[in-house]
N, C-alpha and C positions, 0 to 999 in steps of 0.2 A: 504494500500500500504506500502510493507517495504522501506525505503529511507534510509536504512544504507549500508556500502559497505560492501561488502562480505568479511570473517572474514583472508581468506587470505592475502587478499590485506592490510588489518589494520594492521596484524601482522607483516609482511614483512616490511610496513613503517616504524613501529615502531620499528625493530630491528636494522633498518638504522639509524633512530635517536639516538637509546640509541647507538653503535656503535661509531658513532661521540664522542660521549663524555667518552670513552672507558669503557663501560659498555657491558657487555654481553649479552645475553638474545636466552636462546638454548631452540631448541623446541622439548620439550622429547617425545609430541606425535602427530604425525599430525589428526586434526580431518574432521569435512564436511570446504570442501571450502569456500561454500558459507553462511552458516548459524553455522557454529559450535559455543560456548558456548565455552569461555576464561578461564580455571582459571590459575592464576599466584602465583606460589613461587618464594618468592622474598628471596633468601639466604643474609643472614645479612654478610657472611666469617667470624662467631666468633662461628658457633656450632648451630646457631637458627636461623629461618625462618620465615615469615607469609604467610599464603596463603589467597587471595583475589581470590573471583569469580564473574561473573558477572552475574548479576541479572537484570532484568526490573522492576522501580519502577516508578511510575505516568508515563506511556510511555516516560523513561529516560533509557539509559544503564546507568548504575555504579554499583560500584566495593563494597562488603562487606567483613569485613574480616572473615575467618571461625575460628580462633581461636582469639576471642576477648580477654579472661582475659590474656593471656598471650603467649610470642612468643613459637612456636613450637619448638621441637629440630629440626635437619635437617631428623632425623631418622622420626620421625612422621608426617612430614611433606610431604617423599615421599610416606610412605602407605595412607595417607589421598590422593592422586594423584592419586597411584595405584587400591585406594577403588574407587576413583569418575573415573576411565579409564572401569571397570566394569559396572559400573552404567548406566553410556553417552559412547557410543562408537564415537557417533559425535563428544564430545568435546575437546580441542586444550589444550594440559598441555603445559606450558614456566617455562621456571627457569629463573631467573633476581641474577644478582651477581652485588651486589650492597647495599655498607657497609653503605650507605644512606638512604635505603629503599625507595624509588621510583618505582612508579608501572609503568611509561613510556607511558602508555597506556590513548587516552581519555576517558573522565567520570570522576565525583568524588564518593572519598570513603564517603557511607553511613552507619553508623550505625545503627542497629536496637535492 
């Protein structure tokens, strides 16, 4: 049985939250409503980015990030978007502008 909400509904919440706190959070591509696949660039506003996607790990959502050793430019950051919009046509791209880097979103970041 899946017992998560449906990915619209999480995103919506969560744009209201970051919002509140005036943080941004635009959603460059809309994917399935109900089950679509997250990933998030999170623009630093200095030229560089991370993109976090979300994964199932021990029946957990959370968040990994795709460029581990170091932050993306902003420029590789949106063909890495562009490549995975190909890929996943389901999946939901977000930009987060946020000099903090906060993902906004529940689940923790896992490294692997």
């Amino acid at each position: 049985m899946n017992d998560q909400l449906p990915t619209d509904l999480i995103i919506n919440a969560q744009i209201r939250i970051a919002a509140k706190e005036g943080v941004p959070i635009t959603v460059r591509r809309h994917g399935d409503n109900s089950s679509g696949t997250i990933i998030i660039k999170i623009n630093h506003l200095d030229g560089t980015a991370q993109v976090l996607t979300q994964v199932r790990f021990d029946d957990e959502l959370v968040w990994t990030a795709v460029n581990k050793s170091r932050p993306f430019s902003e420029a590789e950051a949106d063909l890495y978007l562009e490549q995975q919009a190909k890929i996943d046509p389901d999946s939901w791209l977000l930009e987060i502008e946020d000099k903090q880097g906060r993902h906004w979103f529940p689940g923790r970041i896992v490294n692997f």
